[in-house]
Every structure is written in C-alpha cells, then in structure tokens.
DRENBA-452680 format. One line per field, with one value per residue (C-alpha): residue in three letters; x, y, z. Coordinates in steps of 0.25 Angstrom, whole numbers, always signed. Example, Ala and Ser with C-alpha at 12.3 -4.5 7.8 and 13.67 -1.06 7.14 Angstrom:
2
type: (ALA, SER) $
px: (+49, +55) $
py: (-18, -4) $
pz: (+31, +29) $
This chain:
580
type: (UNK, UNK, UNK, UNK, UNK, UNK, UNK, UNK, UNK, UNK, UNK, UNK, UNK, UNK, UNK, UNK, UNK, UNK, UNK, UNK, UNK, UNK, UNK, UNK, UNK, UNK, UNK, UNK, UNK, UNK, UNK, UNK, UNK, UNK, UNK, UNK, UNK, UNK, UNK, UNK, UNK, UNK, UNK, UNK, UNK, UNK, UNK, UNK, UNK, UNK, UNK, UNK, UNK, UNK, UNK, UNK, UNK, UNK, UNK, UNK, UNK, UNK, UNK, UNK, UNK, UNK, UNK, UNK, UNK, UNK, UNK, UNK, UNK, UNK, UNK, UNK, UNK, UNK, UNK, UNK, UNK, UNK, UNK, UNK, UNK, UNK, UNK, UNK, UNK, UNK, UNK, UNK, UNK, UNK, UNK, UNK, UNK, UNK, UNK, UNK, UNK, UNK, UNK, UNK, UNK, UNK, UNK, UNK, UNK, UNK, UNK, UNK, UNK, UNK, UNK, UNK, UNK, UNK, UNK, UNK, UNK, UNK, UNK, UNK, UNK, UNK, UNK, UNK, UNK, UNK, UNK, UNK, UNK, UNK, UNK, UNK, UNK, UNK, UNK, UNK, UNK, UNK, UNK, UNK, UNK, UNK, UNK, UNK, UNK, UNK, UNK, UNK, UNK, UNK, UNK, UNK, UNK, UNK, UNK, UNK, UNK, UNK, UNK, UNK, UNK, UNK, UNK, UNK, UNK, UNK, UNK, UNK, UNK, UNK, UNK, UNK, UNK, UNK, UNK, UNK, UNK, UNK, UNK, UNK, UNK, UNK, UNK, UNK, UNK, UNK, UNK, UNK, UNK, UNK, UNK, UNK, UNK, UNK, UNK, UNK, UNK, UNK, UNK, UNK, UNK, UNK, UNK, UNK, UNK, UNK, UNK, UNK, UNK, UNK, UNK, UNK, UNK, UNK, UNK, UNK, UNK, UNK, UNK, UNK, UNK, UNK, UNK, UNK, UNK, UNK, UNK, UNK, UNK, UNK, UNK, UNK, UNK, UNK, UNK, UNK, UNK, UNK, UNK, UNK, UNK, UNK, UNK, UNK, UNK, UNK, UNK, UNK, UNK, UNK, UNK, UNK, UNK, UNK, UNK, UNK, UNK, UNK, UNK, UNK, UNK, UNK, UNK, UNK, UNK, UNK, UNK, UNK, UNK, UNK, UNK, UNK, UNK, UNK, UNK, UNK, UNK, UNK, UNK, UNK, UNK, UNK, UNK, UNK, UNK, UNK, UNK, UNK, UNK, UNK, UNK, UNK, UNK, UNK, UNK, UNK, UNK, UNK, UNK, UNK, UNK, UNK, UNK, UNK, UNK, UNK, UNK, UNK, UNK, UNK, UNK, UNK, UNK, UNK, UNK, UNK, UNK, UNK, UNK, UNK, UNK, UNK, UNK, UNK, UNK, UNK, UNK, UNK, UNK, UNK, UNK, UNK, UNK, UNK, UNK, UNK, UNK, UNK, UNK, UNK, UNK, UNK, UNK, UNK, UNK, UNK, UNK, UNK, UNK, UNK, UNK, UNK, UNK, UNK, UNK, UNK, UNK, UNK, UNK, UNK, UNK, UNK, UNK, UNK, UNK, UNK, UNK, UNK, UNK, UNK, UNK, UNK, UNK, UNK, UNK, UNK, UNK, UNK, UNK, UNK, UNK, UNK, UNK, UNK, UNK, UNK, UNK, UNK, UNK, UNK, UNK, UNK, UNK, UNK, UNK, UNK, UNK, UNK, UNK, UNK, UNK, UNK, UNK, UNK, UNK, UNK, UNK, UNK, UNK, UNK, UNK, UNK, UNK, UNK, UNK, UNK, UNK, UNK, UNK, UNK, UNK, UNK, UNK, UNK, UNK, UNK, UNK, UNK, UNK, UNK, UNK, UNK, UNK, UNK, UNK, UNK, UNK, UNK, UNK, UNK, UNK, UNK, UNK, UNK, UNK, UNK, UNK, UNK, UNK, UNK, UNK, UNK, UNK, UNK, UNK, UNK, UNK, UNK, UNK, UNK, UNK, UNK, UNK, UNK, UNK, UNK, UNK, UNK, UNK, UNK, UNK, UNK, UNK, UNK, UNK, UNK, UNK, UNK, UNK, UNK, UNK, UNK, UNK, UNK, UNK, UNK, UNK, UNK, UNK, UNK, UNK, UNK, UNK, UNK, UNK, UNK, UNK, UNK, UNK, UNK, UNK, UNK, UNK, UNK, UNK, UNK, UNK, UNK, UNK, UNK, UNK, UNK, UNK, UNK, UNK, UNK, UNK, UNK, UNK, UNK, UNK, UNK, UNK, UNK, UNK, UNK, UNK, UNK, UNK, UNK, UNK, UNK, UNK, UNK, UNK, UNK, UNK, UNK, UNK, UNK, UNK, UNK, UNK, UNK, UNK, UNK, UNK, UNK, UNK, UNK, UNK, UNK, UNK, UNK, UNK, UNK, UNK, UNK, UNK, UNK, UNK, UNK, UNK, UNK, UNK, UNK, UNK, UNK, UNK, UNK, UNK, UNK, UNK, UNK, UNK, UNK) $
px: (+367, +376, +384, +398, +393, +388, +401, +409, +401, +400, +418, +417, +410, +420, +432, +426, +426, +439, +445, +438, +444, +459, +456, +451, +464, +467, +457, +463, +457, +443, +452, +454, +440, +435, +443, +456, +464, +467, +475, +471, +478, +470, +465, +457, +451, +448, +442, +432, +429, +425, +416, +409, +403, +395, +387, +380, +370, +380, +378, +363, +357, +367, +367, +355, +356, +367, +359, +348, +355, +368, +379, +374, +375, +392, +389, +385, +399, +407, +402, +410, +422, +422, +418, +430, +437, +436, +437, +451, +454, +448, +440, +445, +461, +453, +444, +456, +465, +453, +460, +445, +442, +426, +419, +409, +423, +423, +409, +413, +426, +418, +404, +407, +401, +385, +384, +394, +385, +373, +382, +385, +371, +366, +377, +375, +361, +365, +377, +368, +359, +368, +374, +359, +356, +367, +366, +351, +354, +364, +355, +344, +350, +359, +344, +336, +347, +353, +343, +351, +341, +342, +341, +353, +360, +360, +362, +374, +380, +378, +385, +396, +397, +397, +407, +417, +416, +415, +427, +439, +432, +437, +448, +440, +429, +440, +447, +435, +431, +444, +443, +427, +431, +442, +433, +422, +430, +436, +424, +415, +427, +427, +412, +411, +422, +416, +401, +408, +413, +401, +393, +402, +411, +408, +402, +393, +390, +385, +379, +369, +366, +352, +352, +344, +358, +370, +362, +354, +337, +324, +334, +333, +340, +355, +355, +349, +359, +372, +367, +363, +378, +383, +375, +377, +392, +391, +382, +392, +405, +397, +394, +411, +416, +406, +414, +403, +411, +425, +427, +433, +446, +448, +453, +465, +482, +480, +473, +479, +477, +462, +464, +469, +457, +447, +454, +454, +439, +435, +443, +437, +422, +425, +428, +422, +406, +409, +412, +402, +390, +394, +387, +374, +376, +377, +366, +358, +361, +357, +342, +339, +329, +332, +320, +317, +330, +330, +314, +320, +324, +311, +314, +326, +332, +340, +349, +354, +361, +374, +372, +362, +375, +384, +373, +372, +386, +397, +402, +398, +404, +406, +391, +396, +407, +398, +391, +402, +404, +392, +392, +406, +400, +389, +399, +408, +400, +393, +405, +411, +398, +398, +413, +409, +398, +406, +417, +407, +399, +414, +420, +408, +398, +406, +418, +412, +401, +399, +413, +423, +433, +432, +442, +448, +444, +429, +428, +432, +422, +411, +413, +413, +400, +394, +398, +391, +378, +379, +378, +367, +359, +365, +359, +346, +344, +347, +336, +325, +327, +325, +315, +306, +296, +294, +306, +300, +311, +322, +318, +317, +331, +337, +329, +334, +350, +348, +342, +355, +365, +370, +366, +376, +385, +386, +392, +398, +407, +407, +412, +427, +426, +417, +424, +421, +406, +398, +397, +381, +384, +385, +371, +364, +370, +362, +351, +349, +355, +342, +333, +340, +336, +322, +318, +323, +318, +305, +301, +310, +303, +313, +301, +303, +316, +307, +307, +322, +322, +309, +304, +290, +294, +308, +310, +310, +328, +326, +319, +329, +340, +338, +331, +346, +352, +343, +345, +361, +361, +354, +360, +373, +368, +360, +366, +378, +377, +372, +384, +393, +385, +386, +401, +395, +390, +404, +412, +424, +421, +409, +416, +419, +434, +434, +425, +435, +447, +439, +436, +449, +458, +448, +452, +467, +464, +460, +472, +482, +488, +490, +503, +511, +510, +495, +493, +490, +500, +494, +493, +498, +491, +479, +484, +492, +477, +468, +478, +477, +463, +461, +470, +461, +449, +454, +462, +446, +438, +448, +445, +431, +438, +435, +420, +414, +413, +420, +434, +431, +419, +432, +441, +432, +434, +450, +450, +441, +451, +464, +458, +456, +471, +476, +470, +476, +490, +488, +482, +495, +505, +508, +506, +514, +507, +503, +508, +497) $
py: (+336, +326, +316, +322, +335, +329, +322, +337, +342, +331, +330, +345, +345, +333, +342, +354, +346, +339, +353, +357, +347, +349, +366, +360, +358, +373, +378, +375, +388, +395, +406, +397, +390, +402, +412, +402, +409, +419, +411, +411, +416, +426, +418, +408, +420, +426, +413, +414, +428, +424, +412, +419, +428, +420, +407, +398, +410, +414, +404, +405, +415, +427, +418, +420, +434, +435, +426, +437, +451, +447, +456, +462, +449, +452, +466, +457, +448, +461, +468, +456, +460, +475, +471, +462, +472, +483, +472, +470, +487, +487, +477, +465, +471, +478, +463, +457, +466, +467, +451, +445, +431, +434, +445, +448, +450, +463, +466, +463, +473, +484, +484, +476, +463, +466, +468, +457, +448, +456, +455, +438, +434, +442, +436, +421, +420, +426, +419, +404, +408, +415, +401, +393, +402, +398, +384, +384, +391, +382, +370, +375, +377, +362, +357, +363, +362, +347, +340, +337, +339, +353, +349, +339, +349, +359, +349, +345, +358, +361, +350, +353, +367, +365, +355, +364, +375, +366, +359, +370, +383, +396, +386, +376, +386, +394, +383, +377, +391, +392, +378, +382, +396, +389, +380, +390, +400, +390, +385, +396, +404, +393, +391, +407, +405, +393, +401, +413, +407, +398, +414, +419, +427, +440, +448, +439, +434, +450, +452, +438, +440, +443, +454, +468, +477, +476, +477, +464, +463, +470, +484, +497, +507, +508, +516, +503, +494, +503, +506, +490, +488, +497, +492, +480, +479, +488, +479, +467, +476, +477, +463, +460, +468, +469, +463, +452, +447, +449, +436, +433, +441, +438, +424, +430, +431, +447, +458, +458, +444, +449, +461, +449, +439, +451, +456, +442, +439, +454, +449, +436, +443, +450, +438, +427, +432, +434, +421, +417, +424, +420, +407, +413, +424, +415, +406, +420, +422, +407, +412, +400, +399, +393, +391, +380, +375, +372, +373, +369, +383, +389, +405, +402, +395, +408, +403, +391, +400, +397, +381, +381, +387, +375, +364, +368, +374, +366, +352, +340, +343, +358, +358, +351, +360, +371, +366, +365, +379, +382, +376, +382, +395, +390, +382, +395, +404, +394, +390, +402, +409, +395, +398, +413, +411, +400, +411, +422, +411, +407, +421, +431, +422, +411, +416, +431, +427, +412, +409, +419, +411, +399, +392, +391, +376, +380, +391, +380, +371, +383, +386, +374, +371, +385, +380, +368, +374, +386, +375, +368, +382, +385, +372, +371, +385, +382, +369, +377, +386, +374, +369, +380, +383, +396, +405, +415, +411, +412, +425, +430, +425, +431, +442, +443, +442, +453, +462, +458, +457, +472, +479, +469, +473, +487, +488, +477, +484, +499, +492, +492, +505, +514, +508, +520, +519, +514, +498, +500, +504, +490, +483, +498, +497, +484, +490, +499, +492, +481, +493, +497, +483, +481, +494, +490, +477, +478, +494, +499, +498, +501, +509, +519, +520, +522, +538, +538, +530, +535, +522, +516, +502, +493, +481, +470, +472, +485, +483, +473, +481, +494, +487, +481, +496, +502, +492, +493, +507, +510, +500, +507, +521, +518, +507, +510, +525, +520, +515, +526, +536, +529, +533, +546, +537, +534, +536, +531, +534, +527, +512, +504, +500, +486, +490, +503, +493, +483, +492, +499, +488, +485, +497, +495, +483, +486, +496, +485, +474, +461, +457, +444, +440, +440, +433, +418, +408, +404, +389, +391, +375, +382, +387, +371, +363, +373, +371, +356, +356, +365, +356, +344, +351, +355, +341, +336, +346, +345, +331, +333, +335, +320, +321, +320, +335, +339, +343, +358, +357, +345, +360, +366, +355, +358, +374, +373, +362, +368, +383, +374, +368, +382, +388, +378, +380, +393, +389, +381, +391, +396, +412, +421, +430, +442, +451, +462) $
pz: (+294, +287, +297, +295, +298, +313, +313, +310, +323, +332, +328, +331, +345, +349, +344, +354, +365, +364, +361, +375, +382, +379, +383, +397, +402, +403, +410, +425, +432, +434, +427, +414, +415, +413, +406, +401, +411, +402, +395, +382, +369, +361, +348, +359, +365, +351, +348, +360, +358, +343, +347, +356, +348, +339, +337, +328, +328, +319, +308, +312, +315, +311, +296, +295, +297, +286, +277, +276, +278, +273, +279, +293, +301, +301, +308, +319, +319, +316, +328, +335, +327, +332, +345, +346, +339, +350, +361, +354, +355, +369, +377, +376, +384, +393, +397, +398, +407, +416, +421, +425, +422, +418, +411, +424, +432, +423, +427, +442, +441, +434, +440, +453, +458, +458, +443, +440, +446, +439, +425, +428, +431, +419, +409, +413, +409, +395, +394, +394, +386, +375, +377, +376, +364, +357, +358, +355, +343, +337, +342, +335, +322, +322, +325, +315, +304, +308, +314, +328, +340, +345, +361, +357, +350, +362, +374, +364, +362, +375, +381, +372, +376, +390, +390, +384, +393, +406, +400, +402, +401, +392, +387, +382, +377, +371, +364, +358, +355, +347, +339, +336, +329, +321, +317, +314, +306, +297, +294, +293, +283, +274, +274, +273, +260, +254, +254, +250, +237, +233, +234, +223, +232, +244, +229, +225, +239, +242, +229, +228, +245, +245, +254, +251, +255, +263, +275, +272, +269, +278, +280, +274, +282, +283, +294, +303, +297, +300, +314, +315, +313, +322, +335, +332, +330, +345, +350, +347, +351, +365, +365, +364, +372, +385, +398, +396, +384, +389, +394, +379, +383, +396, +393, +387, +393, +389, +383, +371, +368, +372, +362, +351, +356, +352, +340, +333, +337, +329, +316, +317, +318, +306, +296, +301, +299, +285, +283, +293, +284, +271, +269, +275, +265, +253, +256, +256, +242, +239, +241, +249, +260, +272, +278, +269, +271, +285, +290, +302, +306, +302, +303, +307, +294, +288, +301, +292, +282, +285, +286, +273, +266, +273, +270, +255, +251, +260, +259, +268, +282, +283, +290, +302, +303, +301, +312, +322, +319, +322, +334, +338, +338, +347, +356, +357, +365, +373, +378, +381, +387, +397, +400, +402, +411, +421, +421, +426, +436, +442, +443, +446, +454, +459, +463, +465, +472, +475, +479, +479, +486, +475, +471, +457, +455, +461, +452, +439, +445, +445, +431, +426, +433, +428, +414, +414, +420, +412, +399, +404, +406, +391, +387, +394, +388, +374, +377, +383, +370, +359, +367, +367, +355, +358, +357, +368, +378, +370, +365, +380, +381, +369, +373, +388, +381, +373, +384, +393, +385, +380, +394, +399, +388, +390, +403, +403, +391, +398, +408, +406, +396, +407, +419, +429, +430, +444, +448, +445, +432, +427, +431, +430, +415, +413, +418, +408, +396, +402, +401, +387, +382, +388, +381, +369, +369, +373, +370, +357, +344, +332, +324, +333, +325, +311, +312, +311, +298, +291, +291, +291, +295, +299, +294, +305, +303, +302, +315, +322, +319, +324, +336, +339, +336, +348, +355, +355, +355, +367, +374, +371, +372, +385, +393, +389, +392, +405, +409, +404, +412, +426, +425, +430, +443, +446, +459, +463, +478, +477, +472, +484, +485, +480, +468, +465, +466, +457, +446, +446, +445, +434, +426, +429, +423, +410, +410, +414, +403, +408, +412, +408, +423, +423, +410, +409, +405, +391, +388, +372, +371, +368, +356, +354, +357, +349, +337, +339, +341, +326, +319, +321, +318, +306, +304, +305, +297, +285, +288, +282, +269, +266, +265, +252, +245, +232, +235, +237, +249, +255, +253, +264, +274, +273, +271, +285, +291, +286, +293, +306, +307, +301, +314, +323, +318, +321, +337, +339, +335, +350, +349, +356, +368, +366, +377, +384) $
C-alpha cells in the first residue's frame, strides 16, 4: 500500500469524525439520540436506508461472486430495490404513521409486552454480531491485502465506530452516513465508467466475460435459476420491510417523506450494483488468477476482484479512496445497528421495564452507555473471530443468524398487514419459523429434488441454490401461513382493555396522516453542514489531481471531486417540505 493511499484513508477517518462532531449538537433529547426526533429530511434518511443494506462484503465477497458467474450477483441488490420499492407503495407510510420511536414499540403495540421482550432479546445478540461480522470481515481483508495488523485494524475501526454513535446518535450516524454514500457513489460510477471503457464498452464486456450463459458457470437448469431469482428478491423484500427494519422511516417529519426516503433508496439499488460489478466483471475477462495474486487470501482470493482491478488499472491514489469506500460500507451499518440497539435497550427494557418513570436525561445517558458497551461486544467479537484458527465458532454464528433471522422476519412484516390475529401469534410464529429452519438446516437434502428434474446429480450451485429456494419458500408458506391462520384464534372479547386500546389505536394509526402539529420542527442546517462538509471533501479529492499520473488518470481525481462538490450544492439548497 502506497503512502498516499494510507494518507487518503487516515484524511478520511479524520474528516468522519469531525463531521460526527458538528451533528452532535442536535441530538438534545432520548427522542433525537435515538431516532433524530424525527426531524430529518428525506435524502438523509434515504442515505441510511441505502447504507445499511450493504458492506465491504460487497466489494468482497459479492465481487467475487460476480467475478465468476457474471450477472446473478445484481439479483441479490435488486431484491433491495423492489423491497424498497413496495416499502415506498406501502410500508414505509404505514411505519411512520404508527408515531413509535423504535422498531420493538411496534412489536410491543401489536403483540403486547411478553413478545416485545422475547423480540428485543433475540435481536440484540443479532444485531452485535451482524456488527462483529462485518468488521472482522473488512479487517480481514485490509490485513491480508495491505499488510496492516488485523487486531489493529479491528480495535481501530471499532473505536471509530463507536465514537460516532455515542457521539450524537441518529444524527451523527445519519450525517456520516450521508457524506459516506456521496463519497461511495462518486467513486464507485467513475471506477465502474473508467473499467467499463477500458473493456471495450457493456458488448464486448458481455461478449469476452467467461461465463458458460447468462446464468453464470456449474448451472444447467433454467428452472433453478428463475426460481433462485424469485426467492431471493422475496427473501430480500422481507428482510426490507419486516417491523425489525423499520427503524429507517421512523426518523422522518411524515410519511410521505418516509414514502420519498424509500423511493430513492430503490433507484439508487438499481444503478449503483451495476457500476459496482463492472470492475470484477472486467478483471474476469482478463483471465487472471487471483489466488496467485494475493496468496494471502488463500480460497478466498477471487474476493480481491474488484481491488486487483483498481491495483492494476487505476492511477496512484484511487486505492485509498477505494478504501475509504470500503470502509464507509463497513462503518454505515455498524453504526446504525449500535444506534438501533441503544434505542431498543432505552425504550423497551429501560424505560419499559427497568425504569419506567426515567427521565429524559437518564434515558440519553442509558443509550449512550448501551452504545458504548454494545461496541465493545462488537469488537471483542470480531477479535475472538480473527483469533481463532478454526472457523467452527463463526460457523455456529453465522449458523445461529440465519436460523433466527427470517422466523423473526415474518411476523414481524404480517404484523401491520394481518393486524387481527391473537397476542401469541407473534412468539408462537417464531416457533415454528425456528422449527421451519432447524428442519431445513439439519434434515432437507436438495436430491430429494432430483426426481423433479430428471437429474442423476446437482452441481454443488445447483445444490446451494435450490437449498436457499426451500428454505425461503417454506418459511413463507409455513410460518407465514402460521401466522395467517391464527386470525381464526381471534377474539375481541378475549383481549383485556388495555391491550384492545393498544392495538386499536395502533390500527387508527396507520389510517391517520400526521398532522403539521405533530411534526418536528426540522433544523434545514442539516442540509447547510452536510453541503459544507461535501464541498471539502471534494475541494480534497480533486486535490489528488496533482499526483504524478498522465493527464487523464489526474481526470479521475476531478470527475470524482467535482460529483462530490456537485452533491453538496445540492445538500445546501434548502428544500421545501413535503406536506403528508
């Protein structure tokens, strides 16, 4: 690694926090530590929802993907988009107008105050290690690939990480959150152009790509590709819009900013994995082998697709700005997930349980505390995994996430859609999504399937995928059935007073737009700092221009630079409110 790329991301940590520090000023309530008051304008909560979605898996491990099997990979990210898509149509007015501060307040309304409890305790363990995972993961990569020390890197990024959230909450999560995907997209189109052109353009790109069809290598059936596409842009609809992910639209003035938020999160997952894949896609036609290329990585090494293309095509200095791209998609969700979790500790075990009659100031200082422990969890996590030489553990976990996470998912979603079914339909729901997934991990064998495709064998994709259709589809057919047939439990007569007010006004809710008087003040500085804030980081990358490459690598430091300040411009023009 070349001394001015370290330079590029050590200026780029240093420019997150100071941008941190100036959004600490406006989080002067629990309401605004945890969920910005909401008082946010549209673009910044779109900014979260996009950031939150991905990490440097994405130019890891999901490049590798592209690398070998060319197009399916953007099935994966388009999923997001028409997730997004429908939360736009649906979800994401319905969220808002519920008027809760986190995503368990919506269990709590629906399914009362055992399974919110059941819900909370369940997410926080996924929540730090999503977080552990993704730091270990880019650590792992930075270490192999540029020779810094791993347990450095993740102590490093951690501390980072934490300080951010701790510092201000959802504002300074979301503000950095809206420099990090400036900063990712202007550099990752230009890369994506620049790698685009040097392949000939998208028909010679698609006619050199060494891929057996358009369904990429080891696959011979249509049929298991189409329905591969299906679930999984289903699977990733679910993940979107579940009440467990809903915490993106509640930080903003009404729902149709909400509707806005989700609308441009959807275009922006259409476009930007396009350009994202490119340079793994022209490094495939290169016929390079990258396990000699980086050793380092061992089995690992077709992850390096996307940097082998930025170490061997781009001038002097984009790597470190690749870098703190990377590192913007790693830093995006953690931050957000530790904002999420210190939100759910203070509003559904401190001040539901611990302390109800807590003060606003107690309830500021009890996030901030759960933030900072929740990061050191995230951290000793992510060091127990690097320090292991077998990856048993780290398979249980990933094993234990995947288990969890789509029984959680399910009613979570049904849950504002199918809102007359019994309290107990919630946790019983997750019961059986857990047996749905305990039966498929450790019973289902996909050659059962064989029959149905007059096969004697399936490759091990072959084999992969149609495990992940199962999967999915019983989960929806099952579980979620489950849940629709407990409506038939239902009885009015049955609910206590308090619950039957609870879940009525819940439904009146989602019926009733939010009114100018309830809506937050919004401070338009946000839009006034973060254009500020863009314009120096582009002001700095164009900067880069001076370094010693040929006239047109120096034009890729100003096209990235002049998309940055373009994109503060727009920040500080003050936008006129959308009215619900």
């Amino acid at each position: 690694m070349q001394a001015i790329d370290l330079l590029v991301v050590s200026g780029y940590f240093v420019f997150i926090l100071i941008a941190a520090l100036i959004f600490k000023r406006f989080s002067r309530s629990s309401s605004g530590f945890i969920r910005g008051g909401g008082a946010m304008m549209w673009w910044m909560a779109g900014a979260t929802a996009f950031m939150t979605q991905f990490s440097a898996w994405t130019f890891t491990g999901a490049a590798a993907k592209a690398f070998e099997d060319g197009l399916p990979v953007l099935f994966l990210f388009w999923g997001n988009a028409l997730g997004f898509f429908i939360a736009a149509w649906f979800f994401a007015a319905r969220y808002r107008k519920l008027r809760v501060d986190t995503a368990m307040q919506v269990i709590r309304l629906r399914f009362g105050k055992a399974c919110e409890q059941i819900f909370t305790w369940l997410q926080f363990p996924l929540t730090t290690l999503s977080a552990a995972i993704w730091l270990n993961g880019l650590a792992l990569f930075v270490a192999a690939v540029f020779g810094i020390d791993l347990k450095v890197t993740i102590i490093g990024v951690g501390v980072i990480v934490t300080l951010i959230a701790v510092s201000g909450g959802s504002w300074t999560v979301s503000a950095t959150n809206v420099v990090q995907l400036i900063l990712l997209m202007s550099i990752t189109l230009i890369v994506g152009a620049y790698a685009l052109v040097s392949a000939g353009g998208p028909a010679q790109l698609a006619s050199d790509f060494p891929a057996e069809s358009i369904m990429g290598n080891d696959i011979s059936y249509w049929q298991i590709f189409v329905l591969w596409v299906v679930i999984v842009m289903t699977k990733q609809s679910i993940s979107t819009n579940n009440a467990m992910s809903c915490y993106r639209f509640l930080v903003t003035v009404n729902e149709k900013e909400a509707r806005k938020a989700a609308f441009v999160t959807g275009l922006l997952f259409i476009v930007g994995p396009v350009m994202w894949f490119i340079p793994p896609w022209v490094t495939a036609t290169t016929g390079v082998d990258l396990s000699v290329i980086y050793p380092n990585l061992g089995s690992d090494a077709n992850s390096a697709a996307y940097l082998y293309f930025i170490d061997h095509s781009m001038p002097a200095g984009v790597l470190g700005l690749v870098l703190a791209a990377m590192i913007a998609a790693t830093i995006a969700p953690m931050t957000t997930a530790l904002n999420r979790n210190a939100g759910i500790f203070v509003r559904n075990v401190y001040q539901s349980v611990i302390n109800p009659q807590a003060t606003d100031q107690q309830q500021m200082w009890v996030g901030k505390v759960s933030t900072v422990f929740n990061g050191v969890l995230a951290v000793l996590a992510a060091l127990l995994f690097a320090s292991m030489q077998e990856y048993s553990f780290f398979d249980l976990m990933m094993l234990f996430g995947a288990l969890l996470q789509i029984p959680l998912a399910i009613p979570a979603l049904l849950a504002v859609v199918v809102t007359r079914t019994p309290d107990w339909s919630g946790w019983a729901t997750l019961v059986v999504g857990l047996g749905v997934s305990c039966f498929m991990q450790f019973a289902f064998n996909p050659n059962w399937l064989l029959p149905l495709f007059n096969a004697d064998s399936f490759t091990a994709r072959e084999a992969v995928d149609l495990t992940v259709v199962v999967a999915v589809l019983a989960q929806v057919i099952v579980t979620g059935g489950f849940f629709v047939l407990t409506r038939f439990f239902y009885k009015e007569e049955q609910q206590t007073e308090s619950r039957l007010q609870e879940v009525n006004q819940m439904r009146l809710n989602m019926q009733s737009p939010i009114s100018r008087d309830e809506q937050a003040d919004v401070d338009y500085r946000q839009g006034t700092y973060l254009g500020w804030l863009s314009k120096g980081l582009g002001v700095a990358v164009m900067a880069l221009a001076i370094l010693p490459n040929d006239m047109v690598d120096r034009g890729a430091f100003v096209f990235i630079g002049a998309l940055i300040v373009a994109s503060g411009v727009g920040l500080k023009h003050r936008p006129k409110l959308t009215a619900a």
